[in-house]
N, C-alpha and C positions, 0 to 999 in steps of 0.2 A: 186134771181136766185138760191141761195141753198137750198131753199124750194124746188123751183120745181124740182131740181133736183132729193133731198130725197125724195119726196113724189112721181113722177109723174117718171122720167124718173129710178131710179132702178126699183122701182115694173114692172115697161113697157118692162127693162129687162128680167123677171123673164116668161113674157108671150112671150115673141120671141124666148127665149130661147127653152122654149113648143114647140111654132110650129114649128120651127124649128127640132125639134127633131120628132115629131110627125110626119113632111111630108116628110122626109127623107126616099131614097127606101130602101125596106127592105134589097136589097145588100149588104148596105153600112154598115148596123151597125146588123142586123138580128132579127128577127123577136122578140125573147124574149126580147134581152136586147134593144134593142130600147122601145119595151114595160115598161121595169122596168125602163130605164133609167126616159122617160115621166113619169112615175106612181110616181118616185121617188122628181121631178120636182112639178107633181102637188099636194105633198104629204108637203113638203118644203113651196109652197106656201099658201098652207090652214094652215099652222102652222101659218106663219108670219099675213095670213089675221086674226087670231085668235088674235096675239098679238096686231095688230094693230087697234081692234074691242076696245079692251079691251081699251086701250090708246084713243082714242077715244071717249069712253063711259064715262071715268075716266076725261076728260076736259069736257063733255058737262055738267056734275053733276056740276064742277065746273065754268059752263059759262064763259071756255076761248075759245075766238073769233077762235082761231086756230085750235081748232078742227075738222073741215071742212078738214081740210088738210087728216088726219088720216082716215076718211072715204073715202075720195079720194084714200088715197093708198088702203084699203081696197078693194073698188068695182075693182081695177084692177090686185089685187090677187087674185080676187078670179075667173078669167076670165081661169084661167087655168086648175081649180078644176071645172069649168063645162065643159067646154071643153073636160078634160080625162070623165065625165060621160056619155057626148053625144056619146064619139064615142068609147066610151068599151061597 
């Protein structure tokens, strides 16, 4: 349960966090910083996808079975970093 936790529901944070910010009207938070806030979010998470790449890459060389994990969290960091691309 604390795998999935670490792997699967923080990083799942990290993208609710996005949209949430991202569909928010512009009333409420305004146009810029709603923009920087998101940009800033999906700026955070391409970092972490970065670390998480690396960690990853760093057990498959070493054929630990757990690896898989670290990709997992990857592909769902980096769901926020296409997201700000699609829609800037």
């Amino acid at each position: 349960m604390k795998r999935i936790a670490n792997h699967i529901i923080i990083p799942a944070m990290m993208t609710v966090l996005f949209f949430s910010v991202a569909l928010t009207p512009v009333e409420v938070l305004g146009c810029f910083l709603r923009g920087l806030v998101a940009f800033l979010i999906a700026l955070i998470s391409g970092l972490a996808a970065l670390v998480m790449v690396m960690i990853g890459l760093k057990g498959r060389v070493r054929h630990d079975k757990n690896s898989i994990w670290w990709v997992l969290s990857t592909l769902i960091l980096v769901i926020p970093v296409i997201a700000m691309i699609i829609l800037a």
